[in-house]
N, C-alpha and C positions, 0 to 999 in steps of 0.2 A: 504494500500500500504506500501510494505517495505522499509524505505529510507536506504538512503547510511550511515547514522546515525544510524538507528536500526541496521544495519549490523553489526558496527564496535562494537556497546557495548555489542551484542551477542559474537562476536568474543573475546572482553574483557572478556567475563564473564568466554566463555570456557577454556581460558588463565590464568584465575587465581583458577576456578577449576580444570585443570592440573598438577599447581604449587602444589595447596594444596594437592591434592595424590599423589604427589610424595615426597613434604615434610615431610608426613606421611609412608606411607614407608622405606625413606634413612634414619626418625631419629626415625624409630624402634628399640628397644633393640632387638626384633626376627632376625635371619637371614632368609633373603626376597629373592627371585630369580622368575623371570616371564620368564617361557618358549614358545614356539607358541607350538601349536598342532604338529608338530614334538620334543616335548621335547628336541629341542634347545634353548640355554640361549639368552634372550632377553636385559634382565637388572637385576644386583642385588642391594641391599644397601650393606652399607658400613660395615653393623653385619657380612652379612654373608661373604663378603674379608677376614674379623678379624677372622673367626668361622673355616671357612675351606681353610686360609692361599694364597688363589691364587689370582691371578692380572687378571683383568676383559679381560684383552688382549688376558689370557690366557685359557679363559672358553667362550667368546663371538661367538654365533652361532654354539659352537657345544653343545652334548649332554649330559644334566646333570649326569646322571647316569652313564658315563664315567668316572666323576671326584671326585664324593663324594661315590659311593656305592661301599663297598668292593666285591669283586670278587663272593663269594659265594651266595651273596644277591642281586645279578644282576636280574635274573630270579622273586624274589617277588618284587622287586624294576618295574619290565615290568608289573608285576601286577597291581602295585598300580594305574600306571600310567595307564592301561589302563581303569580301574576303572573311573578314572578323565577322560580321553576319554569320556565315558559314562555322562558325566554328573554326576556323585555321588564326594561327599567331602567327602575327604579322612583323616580320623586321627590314628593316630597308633603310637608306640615307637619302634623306631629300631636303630640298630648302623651305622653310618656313617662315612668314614673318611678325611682325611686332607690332605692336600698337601703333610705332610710329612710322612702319613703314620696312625698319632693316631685316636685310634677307638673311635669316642662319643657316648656318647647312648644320641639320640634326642629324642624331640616330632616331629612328623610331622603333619602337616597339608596340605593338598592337596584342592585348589578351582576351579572351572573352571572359567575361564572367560568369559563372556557372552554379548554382546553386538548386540541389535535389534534381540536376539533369535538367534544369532550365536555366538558356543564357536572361539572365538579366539588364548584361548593358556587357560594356569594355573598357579595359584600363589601357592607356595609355601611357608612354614613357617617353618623356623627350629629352637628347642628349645631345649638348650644343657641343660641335665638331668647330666651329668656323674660328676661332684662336689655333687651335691643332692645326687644319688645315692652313692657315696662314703661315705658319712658322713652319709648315713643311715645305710649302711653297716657296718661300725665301730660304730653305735649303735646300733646294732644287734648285734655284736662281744661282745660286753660291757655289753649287757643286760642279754646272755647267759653267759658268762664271769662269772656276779653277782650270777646270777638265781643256777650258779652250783656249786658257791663256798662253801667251808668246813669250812668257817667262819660266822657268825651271820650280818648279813647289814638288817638296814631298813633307808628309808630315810624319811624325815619329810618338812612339808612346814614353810615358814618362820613363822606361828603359833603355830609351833612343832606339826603338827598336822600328823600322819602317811600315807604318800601316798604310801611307798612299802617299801614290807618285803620280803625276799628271802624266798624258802622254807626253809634251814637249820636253820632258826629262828624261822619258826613258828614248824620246828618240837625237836627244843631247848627246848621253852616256851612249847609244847602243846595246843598252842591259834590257832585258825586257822584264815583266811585273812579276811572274812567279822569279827572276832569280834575286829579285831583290826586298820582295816582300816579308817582313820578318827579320830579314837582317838590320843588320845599324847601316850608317853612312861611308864605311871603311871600307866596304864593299867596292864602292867609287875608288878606291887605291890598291884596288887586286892586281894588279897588273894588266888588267884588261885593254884600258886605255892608256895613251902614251903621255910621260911625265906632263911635257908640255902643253898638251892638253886642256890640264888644268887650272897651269899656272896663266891660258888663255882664257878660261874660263870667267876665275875671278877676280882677273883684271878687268875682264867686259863688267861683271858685276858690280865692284868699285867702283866703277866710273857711271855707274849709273845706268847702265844699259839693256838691263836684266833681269 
């Protein structure tokens, strides 16, 4: 028999596993947003207010895609979502934007939510890529940058040990990259090349030439 005692502390229990998913959610670093199966806004955390700049006031019960998916990307944004419809979790990187316009490039993740084998709605995970991708890009810039320059670059680990060499170095030297990778700089004084050589070398260098 059920007392009025078993009741309350089942009722406690769901009460505090409540608190806990939602404490987990609002103090996610991901931006969180939980739609109903009409991809209207249910609840978001506090990431995603910060991420895509809008007040809960102003996205509550209508539809997400409204507010974050740029105009052209309306159409595979009805995709995704109806993907999630189906049941399937949704992951992909696409751009997204802000209240005031700026384009992110996120991750997304797409979940349904499920309860007693009925979707209820889907959570949503947004994960702002566009810093990442920046600084990849400007190490791409940098690396083609290096890769092309008319000057001699290798660089070395704190062991002086050589982790890369541009081509205009290895076709300086005449060494190519496995024989010099992982070695030091002393490698350059195997006898390969001829004394003067070098002392041509870094006289061009010194003078500014190089």
């Amino acid at each position: 028999e059920v007392t009025e005692h078993d009741l309350l502390l089942k009722n406690q229990q769901i009460s505090r596993q409540k608190k806990y998913f939602e404490a987990l959610i609002q103090n996610s670093p991901l931006a969180i947003v939980a739609v109903d199966n009409d991809n209207k806004v249910d609840r978001c955390n506090s990431a995603f207010f910060l991420m895509f700049e809008y007040l809960e006031r102003e996205i509550w019960g209508k539809d997400i895609d409204d507010f974050v998916v740029p105009d052209d990307l309306k159409a595979e944004a009805r995709n995704l979502t109806t993907a999630v419809e189906q049941g399937e979790m949704v992951h992909c990187v696409r751009q997204r934007q802000t209240k005031s316009g700026k384009l992110l490039d996120v991750e997304i993740f797409g979940v349904p939510i499920v309860i007693e084998e009925e979707k209820i709605g889907t959570l949503v995970f947004y994960n702002d890529l566009t810093e990442q991708k920046r600084l990849l890009t400007e190490s791409n810039k940098l690396q083609t940058a290096i890769e092309q320059s008319a000057s001699p670059i290798l660089i070395t680990d704190i062991d002086g040990k050589i982790e890369y060499i541009n081509r205009f170095f290895l076709e300086l030297t005449g060494f190519s990259e496995q024989e010099v990778l992982g070695q030091t700089p002393k490698i350059f004084c195997s006898g390969k090349m001829p004394t003067d050589f070098f002392a041509s070398m870094w006289k061009t260098v010194n003078a500014g030439k190089m």
